[in-house]
C-alpha positions as CSV (number, residue, x, y, z in Angstrom):
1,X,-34.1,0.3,3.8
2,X,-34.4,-3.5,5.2
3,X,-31.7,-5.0,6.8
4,X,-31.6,-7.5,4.0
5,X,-31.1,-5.0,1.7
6,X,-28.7,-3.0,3.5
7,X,-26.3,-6.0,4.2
8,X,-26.8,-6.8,0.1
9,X,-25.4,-3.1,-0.3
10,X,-23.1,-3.6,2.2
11,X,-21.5,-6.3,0.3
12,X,-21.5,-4.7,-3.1
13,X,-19.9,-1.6,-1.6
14,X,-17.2,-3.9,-0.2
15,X,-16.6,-5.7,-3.2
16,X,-16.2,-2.3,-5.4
17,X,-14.2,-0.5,-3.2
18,X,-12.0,-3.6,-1.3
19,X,-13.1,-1.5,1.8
20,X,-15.2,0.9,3.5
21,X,-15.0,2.2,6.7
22,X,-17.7,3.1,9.4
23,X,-18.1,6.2,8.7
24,X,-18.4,5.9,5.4
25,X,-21.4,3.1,5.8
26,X,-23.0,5.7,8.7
27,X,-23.1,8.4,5.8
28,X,-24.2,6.6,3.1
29,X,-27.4,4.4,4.4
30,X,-28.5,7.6,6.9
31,X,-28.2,5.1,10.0
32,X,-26.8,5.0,13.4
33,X,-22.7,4.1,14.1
34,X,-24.2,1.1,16.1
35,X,-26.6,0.0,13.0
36,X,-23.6,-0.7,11.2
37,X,-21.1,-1.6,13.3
38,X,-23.9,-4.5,14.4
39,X,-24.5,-5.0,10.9
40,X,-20.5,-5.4,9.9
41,X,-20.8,-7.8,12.8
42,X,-23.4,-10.0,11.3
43,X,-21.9,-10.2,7.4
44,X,-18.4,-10.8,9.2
45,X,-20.2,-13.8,11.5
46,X,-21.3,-14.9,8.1
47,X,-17.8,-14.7,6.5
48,X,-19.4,-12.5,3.5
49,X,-17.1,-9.6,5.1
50,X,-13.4,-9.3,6.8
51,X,-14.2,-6.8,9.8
52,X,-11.5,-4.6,10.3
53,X,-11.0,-1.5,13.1
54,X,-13.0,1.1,11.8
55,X,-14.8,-0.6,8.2
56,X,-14.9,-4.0,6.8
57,X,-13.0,-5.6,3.7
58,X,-13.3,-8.4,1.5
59,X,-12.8,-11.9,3.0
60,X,-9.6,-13.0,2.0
61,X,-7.0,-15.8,2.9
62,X,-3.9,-14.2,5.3
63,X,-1.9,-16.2,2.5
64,X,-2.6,-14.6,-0.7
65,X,-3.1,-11.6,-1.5
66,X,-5.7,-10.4,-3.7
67,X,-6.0,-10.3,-7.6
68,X,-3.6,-7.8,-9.1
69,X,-5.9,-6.4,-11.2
70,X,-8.7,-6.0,-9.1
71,X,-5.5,-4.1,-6.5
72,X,-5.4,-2.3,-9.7
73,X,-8.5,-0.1,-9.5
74,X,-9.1,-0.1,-5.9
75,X,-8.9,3.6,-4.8
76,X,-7.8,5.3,-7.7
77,X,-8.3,8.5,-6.6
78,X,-6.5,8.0,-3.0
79,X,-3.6,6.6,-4.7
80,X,-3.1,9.6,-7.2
81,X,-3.8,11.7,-4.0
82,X,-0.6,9.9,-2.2
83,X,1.4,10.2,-5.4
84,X,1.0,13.1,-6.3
85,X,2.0,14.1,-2.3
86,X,5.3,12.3,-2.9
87,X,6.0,13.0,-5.7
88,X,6.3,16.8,-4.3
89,X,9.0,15.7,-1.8
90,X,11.4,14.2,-4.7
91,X,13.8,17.0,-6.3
92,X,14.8,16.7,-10.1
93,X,17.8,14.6,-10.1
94,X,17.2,12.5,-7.1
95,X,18.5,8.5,-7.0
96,X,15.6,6.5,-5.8
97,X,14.4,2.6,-5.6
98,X,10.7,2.0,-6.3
99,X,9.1,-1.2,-4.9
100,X,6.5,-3.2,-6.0
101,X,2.9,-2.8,-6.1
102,X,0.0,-0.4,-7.0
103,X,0.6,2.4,-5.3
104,X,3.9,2.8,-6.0
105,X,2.8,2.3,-9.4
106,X,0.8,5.2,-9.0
107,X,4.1,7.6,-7.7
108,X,6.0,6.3,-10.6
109,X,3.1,8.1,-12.6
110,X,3.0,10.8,-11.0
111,X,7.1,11.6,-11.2
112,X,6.5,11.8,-15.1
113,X,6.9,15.2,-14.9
114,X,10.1,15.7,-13.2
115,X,13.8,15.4,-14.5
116,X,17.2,13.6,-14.9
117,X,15.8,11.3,-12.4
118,X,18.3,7.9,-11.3
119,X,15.7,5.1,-10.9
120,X,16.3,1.8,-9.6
121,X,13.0,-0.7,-9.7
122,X,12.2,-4.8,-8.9
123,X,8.0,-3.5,-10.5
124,X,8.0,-4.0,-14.2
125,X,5.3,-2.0,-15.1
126,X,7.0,0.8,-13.3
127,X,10.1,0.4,-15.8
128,X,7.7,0.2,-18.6
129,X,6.1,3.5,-17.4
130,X,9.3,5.0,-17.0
131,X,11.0,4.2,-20.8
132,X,9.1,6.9,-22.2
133,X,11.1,9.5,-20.1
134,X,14.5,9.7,-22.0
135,X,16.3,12.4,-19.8
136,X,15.2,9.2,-16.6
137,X,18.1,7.2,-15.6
138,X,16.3,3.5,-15.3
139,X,17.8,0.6,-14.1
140,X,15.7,-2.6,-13.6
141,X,16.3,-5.2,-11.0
142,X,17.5,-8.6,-12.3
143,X,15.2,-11.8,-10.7
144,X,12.6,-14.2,-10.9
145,X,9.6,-12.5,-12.6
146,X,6.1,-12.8,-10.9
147,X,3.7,-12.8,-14.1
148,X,1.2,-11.9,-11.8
149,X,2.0,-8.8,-11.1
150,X,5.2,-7.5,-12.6
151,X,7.1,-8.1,-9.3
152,X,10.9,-9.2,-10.1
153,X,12.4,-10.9,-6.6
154,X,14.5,-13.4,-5.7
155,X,18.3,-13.8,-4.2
156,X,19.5,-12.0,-8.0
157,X,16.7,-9.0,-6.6
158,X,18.2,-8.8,-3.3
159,X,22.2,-8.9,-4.5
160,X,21.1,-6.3,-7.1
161,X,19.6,-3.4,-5.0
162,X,22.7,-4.5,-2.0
163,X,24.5,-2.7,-4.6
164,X,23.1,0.7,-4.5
165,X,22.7,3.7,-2.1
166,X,19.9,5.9,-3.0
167,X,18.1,8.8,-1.6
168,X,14.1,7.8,-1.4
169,X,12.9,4.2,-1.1
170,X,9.0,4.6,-2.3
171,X,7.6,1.4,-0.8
172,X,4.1,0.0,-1.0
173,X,2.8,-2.9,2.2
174,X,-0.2,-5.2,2.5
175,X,-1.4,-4.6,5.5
176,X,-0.3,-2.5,8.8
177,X,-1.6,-4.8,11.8
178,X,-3.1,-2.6,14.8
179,X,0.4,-2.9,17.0
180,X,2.4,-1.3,13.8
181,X,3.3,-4.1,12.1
182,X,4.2,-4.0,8.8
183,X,3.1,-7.1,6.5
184,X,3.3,-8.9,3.3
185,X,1.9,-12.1,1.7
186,X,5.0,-13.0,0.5
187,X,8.6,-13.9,2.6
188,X,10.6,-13.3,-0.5
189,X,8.8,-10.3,-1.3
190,X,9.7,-8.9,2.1
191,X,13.3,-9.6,1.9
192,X,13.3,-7.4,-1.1
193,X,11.4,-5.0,0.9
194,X,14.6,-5.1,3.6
195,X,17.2,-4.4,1.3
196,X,15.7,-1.5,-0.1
197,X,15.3,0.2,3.5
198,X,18.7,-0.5,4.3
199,X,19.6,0.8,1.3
200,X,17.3,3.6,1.3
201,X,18.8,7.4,3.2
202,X,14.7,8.2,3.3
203,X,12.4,5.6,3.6
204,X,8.6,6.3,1.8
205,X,5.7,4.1,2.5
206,X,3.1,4.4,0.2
207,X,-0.4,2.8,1.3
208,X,-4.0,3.6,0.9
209,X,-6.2,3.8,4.4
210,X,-7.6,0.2,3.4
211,X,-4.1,-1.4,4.4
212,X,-4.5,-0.8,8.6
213,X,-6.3,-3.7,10.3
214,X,-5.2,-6.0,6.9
215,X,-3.5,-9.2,7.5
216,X,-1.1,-11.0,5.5
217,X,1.2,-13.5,7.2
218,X,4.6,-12.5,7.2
219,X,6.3,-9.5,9.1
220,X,8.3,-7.2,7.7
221,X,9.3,-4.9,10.7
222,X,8.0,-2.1,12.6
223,X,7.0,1.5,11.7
224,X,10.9,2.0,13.1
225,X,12.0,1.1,9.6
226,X,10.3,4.0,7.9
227,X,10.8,8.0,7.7
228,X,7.3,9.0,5.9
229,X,3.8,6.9,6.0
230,X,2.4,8.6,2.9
231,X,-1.6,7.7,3.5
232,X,-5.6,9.3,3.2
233,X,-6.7,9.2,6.3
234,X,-5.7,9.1,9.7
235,X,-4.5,5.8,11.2
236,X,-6.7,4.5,14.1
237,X,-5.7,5.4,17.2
238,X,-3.4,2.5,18.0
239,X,-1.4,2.6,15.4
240,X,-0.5,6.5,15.4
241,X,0.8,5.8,18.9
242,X,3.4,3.7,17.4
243,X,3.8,5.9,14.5
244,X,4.8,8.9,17.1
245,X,6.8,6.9,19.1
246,X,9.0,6.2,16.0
247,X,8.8,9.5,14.9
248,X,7.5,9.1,11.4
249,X,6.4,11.8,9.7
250,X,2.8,11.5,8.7
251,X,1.4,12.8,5.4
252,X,-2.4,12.6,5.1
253,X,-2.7,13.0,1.4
């Protein structure tokens, strides 16, 4: 294959899947790591790819995050791989928040089959999943509603969950920068994000290998905030240093 025509296939591979990593590129066109890491290089020079450690994303704006829909049926299967992992760790009964975004959109799924559970949710197409389990204790966040995406936040959001102390916070992220970071598009969005840890005996981040590398501009905190990182592959090398300096427990789903 030309290089004009792998770069073509490059970007359609990007644009399906949000991102691809190295390997993934190496595998699929049959070439050499340095083919692709030049040509990742070249698209990214050209802004017609993000380059990120390890694979390359869609261009976007560190301000906005990307179309909820189109968030909607990235990585389906690595997000029912997470949920499903998760979901094993919550017993019948427990008391948990669940934050917004896709992936925990995918646990809330995924905990249909369980029982008598207490949930407490700011995502409202997770409280829409969850009516149609009557024995589910479901209480939804008051707030500003994001027609977006379903989101509820607000100063209401954050005096409403400042009211609760649950066992599992199931949180999703936007991006986990290479030093640990953990970030969001969205400073309101994060304060949400705050209260539920605090507020949260076992914290559960929920993200999809695409998320390390991403940027978004505002900073929730460090991987100190979390108990579990719930993800499909391993995290590059610089940020499982920080996540074993914290001690979190990694699941690779």
């Amino acid at each position: 294959m030309k290089q004009i025509q792998r770069h073509e296939s490059i970007i359609d591979l990007v644009r399906k899947h949000g991102y691809v990593s190295t390997e993934e590129l190496v595998e699929h066109f049959g070439v050499s790591p340095q083919t692709i890491r030049r040509d990742l290089n070249e698209l990214a020079d050209q802004n017609k790819i993000q380059r990120h450690h390890g694979g390359a994303a869609l261009p976007s704006s560190s301000a906005v995050n990307a179309a909820y829909h189109d968030r909607k049926v990235m990585r389906l299967e690595e997000k029912a791989r997470i949920a499903e992992r998760v979901a094993s760790y919550i017993p019948d009964g427990a008391t948990l928040f669940i934050d917004i975004g896709t992936t925990p959109e995918a646990v809330a799924h995924a905990l249909l089959n369980h029982k008598n559970l207490r949930v407490v949710t700011n995502n409202l197409n997770v409280a829409t999943l969850l009516t149609s389990k009557p024995d589910f204790r479901l209480i939804l966040a008051g707030g500003e509603v994001r027609s977006r995406d379903g989101g509820i936040i607000g100063e209401a959001t954050l005096d409403f969950i400042s009211q609760f102390r649950l066992d599992y916070g199931i949180l999703g992220i936007s991006g986990i920068d290479m030093d640990g970071s953990l970030l969001e598009f969205d400073y309101h969005e994060v304060r949400t994000k705050r209260a539920i840890i605090e507020n949260s005996r076992s914290v559960m981040l929920v993200t999809d290998h695409s998320k390390f590398g991403r940027n978004a501009m505002v900073n929730l905190g460090n991987m100190g905030l979390i108990d579990y990182l719930f993800t499909d592959e391993e995290p590059p090398a610089s940020v499982m240093s920080i996540i074993k300096q914290y001690d979190v427990k990694l699941e690779l789903c």
